[in-house]
N, C-alpha and C positions, 0 to 999 in steps of 0.2 A: 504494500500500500504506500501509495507516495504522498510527501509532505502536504501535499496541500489538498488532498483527502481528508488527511490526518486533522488538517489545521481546520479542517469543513464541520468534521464530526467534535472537535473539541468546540466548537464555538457553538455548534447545534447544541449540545449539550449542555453548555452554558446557558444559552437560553431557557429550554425545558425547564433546568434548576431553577432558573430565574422565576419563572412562569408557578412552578410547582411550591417553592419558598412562598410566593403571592398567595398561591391557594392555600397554602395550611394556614398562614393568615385571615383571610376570606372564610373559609371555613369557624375558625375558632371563634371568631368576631360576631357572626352570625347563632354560633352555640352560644356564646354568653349575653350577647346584646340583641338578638333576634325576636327574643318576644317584647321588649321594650320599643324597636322597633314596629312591630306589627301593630301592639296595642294604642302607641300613640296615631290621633286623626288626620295629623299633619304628616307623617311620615305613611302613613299605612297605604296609601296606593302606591305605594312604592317599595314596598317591602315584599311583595311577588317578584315584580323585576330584579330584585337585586338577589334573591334569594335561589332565584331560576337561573342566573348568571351566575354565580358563583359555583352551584349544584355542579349544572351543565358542565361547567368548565375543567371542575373538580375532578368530576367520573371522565371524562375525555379524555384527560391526562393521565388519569391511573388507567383506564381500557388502553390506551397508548402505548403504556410500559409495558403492560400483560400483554399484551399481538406481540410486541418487540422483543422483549426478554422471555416471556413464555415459549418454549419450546410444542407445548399439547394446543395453547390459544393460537399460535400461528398458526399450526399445521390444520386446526380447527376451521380458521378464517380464511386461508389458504383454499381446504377444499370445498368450502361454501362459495368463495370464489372462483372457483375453478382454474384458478392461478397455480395449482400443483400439477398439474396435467403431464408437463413438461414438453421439451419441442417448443415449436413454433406453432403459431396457430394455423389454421387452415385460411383459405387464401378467402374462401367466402364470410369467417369472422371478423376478418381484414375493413369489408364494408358490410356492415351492421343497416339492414332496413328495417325493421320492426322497431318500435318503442320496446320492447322485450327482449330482443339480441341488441341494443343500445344500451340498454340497462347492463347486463350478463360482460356485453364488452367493455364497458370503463368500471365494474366489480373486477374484471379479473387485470385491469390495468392498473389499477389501485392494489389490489394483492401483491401485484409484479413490483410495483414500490418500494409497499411497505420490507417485499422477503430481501429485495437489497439491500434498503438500510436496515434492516435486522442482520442483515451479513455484516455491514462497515461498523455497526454500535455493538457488534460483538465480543469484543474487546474489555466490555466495562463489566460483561456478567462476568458475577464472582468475586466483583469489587464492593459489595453492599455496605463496607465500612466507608469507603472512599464516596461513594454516593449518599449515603446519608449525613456525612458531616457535610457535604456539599448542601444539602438538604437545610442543614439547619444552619449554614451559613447566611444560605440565599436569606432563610426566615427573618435572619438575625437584620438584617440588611435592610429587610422592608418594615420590620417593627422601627427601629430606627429613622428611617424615609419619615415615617409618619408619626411619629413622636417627635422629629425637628419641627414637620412641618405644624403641628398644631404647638408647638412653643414658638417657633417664627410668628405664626397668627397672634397667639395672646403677649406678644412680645408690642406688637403692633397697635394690637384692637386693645384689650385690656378690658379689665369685666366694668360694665355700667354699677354705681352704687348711686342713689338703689336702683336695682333690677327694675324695667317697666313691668307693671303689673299685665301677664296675659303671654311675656317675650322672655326670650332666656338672655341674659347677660353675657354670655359669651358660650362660644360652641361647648358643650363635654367632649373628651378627647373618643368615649367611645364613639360619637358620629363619625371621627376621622378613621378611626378602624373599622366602621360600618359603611361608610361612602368608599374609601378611597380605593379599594381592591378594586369593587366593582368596575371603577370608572376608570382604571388604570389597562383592566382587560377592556373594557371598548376602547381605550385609549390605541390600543395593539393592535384592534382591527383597521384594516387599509383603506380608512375614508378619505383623509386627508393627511397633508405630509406632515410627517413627526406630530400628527395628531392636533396640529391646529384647527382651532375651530371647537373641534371633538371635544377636546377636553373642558376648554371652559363652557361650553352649552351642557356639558354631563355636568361638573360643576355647579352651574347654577339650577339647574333641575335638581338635585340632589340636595344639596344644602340649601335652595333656594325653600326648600320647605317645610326648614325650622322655622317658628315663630319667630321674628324678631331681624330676620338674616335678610338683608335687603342682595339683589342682583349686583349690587358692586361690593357687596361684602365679599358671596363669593366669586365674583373673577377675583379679587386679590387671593384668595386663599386656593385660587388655582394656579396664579403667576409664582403664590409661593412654592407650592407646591412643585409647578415645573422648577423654581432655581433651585432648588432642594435634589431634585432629583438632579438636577444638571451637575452640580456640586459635586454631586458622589461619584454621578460618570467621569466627574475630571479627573479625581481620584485616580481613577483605574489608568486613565489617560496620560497621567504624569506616570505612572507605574512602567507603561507599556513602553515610553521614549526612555525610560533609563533601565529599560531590563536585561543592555547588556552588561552596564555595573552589575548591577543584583543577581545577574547570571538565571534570568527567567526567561527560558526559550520555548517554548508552546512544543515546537516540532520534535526536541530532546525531550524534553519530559513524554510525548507522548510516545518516544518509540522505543524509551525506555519503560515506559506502562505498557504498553503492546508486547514487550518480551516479556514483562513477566506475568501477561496472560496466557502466552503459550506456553 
């Protein structure tokens, strides 16, 4: 496997963690703060969507790893796909006319995918220690993200004394661990670039339907939010331009992890 395979699936895998870190967040947030969410009037038409998005996305992720790291769930998915067949297909599956053999054809070209990078992330079964600290790194990463950004907020804002009677004084940090997963995964889907736009319309729908939270309350606490996040990416950024001082090389390390999975 060549370097920039190598450097393809180490970065894929970085994101997933990334993705998956969000969701054990997303999840837990929704365990402890979900029925406060529901039950308040002002949040509750909103507490389906976010609670469908989170789910969704949750089980996606973990079906993902089972197809990928399962050897019974591939071969499972494989032959419901018909993607284990072997060979080549026949030259009349080639062009699919039915709605029915259209279907059958991109199942078994989705199987043909997945069994390749189940071939290329082969590497990491067997590393479940290495994957789960990766795991609770990523976690560590986003509880942080959002524990800055709601003290950059009350850094800003600062609670009203007294509180208007009917409005909250300032956000509780658990809305910022109950909004921010969510909107951070629509943030990832490709509406718009780096998520402009996306973000601060999720933003104020979201927070926009605390009591008290006016439309420019949240875009700020979406701008914070983005510098926050930007911050941490630079992080990595200054890492990457001096990682030949610090002797961190992506393509070493992984083809020294590659041999000692063989």
């Amino acid at each position: 496997m060549c370097s920039s395979d190598l450097s393809f699936i180490s970065v894929l895998m970085d994101r997933l963690m990334g993705m998956g870190g969000l969701c054990v967040v997303a999840v837990l947030a929704c365990l402890f703060g979900g029925r406060n969410l529901w039950l308040n009037p002002q949040t509750h038409p909103y507490a389906l969507p976010i609670f469908l998005i989170v789910g969704g996305v949750s089980l996606g992720l973990v079906l993902f790893f089972l197809v990928v790291f399962n050897d019974r769930v591939l071969n499972l998915f494989l032959k419901l796909s018909g993607a284990d067949t072997g060979g080549e297909m026949p030259a009349e599956a080639l062009e699919p006319s039915t709605v029915k053999e259209r279907s059958f054809f991109l199942l078994r070209k989705i199987g043909e995918k997945i069994q390749e990078f189940h071939q290329a992330v082969y590497i990491y079964k067997g590393h479940g220690r290495i994957m789960r600290e990766t795991l609770l790194i990523s976690t560590g990463i986003w509880v942080v993200i959002i524990f800055v950004s709601w003290m950059v907020y009350m850094a800003f804002h600062g609670a009203q004394v007294p509180a208007v009677p009917g409005k909250i004084s300032a956000i509780p940090l658990r809305y910022f661990f109950l909004f921010v997963p969510p909107i951070a995964v629509i943030m990832s889907i490709p509406i718009s670039f780096a998520g402009l736009g996306t973000r601060e319309a999720a933003f104020m729908i979201f927070f926009g339907t605390l009591p008290g939270i006016k439309e420019i309350d949240a875009l700020i606490i979406s701008l914070t939010f983005y510098f926050v996040y930007l911050a941490v990416s630079m992080v990595g950024g200054v890492i990457y331009i001096f990682k030949d001082k610090l002797r961190l090389h992506r393509e070493v390390g992984l083809t020294r992890f590659m041999n000692k999975s063989g």
